[in-house]
C-alpha positions in Angstrom: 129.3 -53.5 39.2 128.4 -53.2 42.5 125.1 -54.3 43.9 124.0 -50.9 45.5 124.7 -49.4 42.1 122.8 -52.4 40.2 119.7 -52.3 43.0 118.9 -48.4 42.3 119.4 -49.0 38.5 116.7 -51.3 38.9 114.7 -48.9 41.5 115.1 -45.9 38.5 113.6 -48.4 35.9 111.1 -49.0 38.0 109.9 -45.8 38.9 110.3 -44.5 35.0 108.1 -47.1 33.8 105.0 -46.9 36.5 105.2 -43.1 36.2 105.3 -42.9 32.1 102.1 -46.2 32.5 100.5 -44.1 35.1 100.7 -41.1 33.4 99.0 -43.2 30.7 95.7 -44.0 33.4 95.6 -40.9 34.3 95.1 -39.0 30.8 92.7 -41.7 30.1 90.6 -41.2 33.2 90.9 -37.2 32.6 89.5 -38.2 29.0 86.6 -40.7 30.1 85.6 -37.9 33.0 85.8 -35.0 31.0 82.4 -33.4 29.8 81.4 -33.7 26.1 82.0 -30.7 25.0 85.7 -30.9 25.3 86.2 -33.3 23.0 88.8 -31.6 20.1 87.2 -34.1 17.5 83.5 -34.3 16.8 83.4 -38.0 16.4 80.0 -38.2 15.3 81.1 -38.3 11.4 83.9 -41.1 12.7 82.2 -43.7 15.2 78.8 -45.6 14.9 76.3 -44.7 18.1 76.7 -47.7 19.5 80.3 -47.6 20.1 80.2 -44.1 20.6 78.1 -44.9 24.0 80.5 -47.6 25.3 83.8 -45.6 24.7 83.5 -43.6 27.6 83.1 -46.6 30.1 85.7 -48.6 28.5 88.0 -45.8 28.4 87.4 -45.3 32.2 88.1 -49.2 32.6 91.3 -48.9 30.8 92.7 -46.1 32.6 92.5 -47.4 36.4 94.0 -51.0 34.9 96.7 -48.8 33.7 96.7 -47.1 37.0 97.0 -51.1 38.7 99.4 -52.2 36.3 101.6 -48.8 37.6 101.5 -49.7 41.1 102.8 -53.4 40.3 105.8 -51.9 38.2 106.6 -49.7 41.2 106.6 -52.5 43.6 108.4 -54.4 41.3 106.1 -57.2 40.5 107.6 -59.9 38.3 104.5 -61.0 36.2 103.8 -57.0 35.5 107.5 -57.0 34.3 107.6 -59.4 31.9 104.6 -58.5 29.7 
């Protein structure tokens, strides 16, 4: 197989993967932004208050790592590849 065709094989993994991860951060940030009342399930029945507080900010944390981890797979960092 030629290298040119190996290289942009690579470059299409790449891109697949930090777009389907960063698609990830960004539904999570849409979900830790959004106001209250949006939320399809009323999770007061499901959660305890306490973690019911700290899912928001933890969700917000989560999606811009997934947003970091995105931009390392499109750059094609090796240690972001391998986990």
């Amino acid at each position: 197989m030629p290298s040119g065709l190996l290289r942009s094989s690579r470059r299409r993994r790449r891109r697949v993967s930090a777009a389907l991860v960063g698609f990830g951060g960004l539904i999570d940030l849409a979900g830790a932004l959004a106001p209250r009342w949006i939320a399809v399930l009323n999770t007061r029945e499901l959660l305890p208050p306490s973690l019911q507080t700290s899912a928001r900010p933890l969700l917000l944390i989560m999606g811009l790592a997934l947003l970091l981890v995105a931009r390392a797979l499109l750059r094609g960092s090796r240690l972001c590849s391998s986990i």
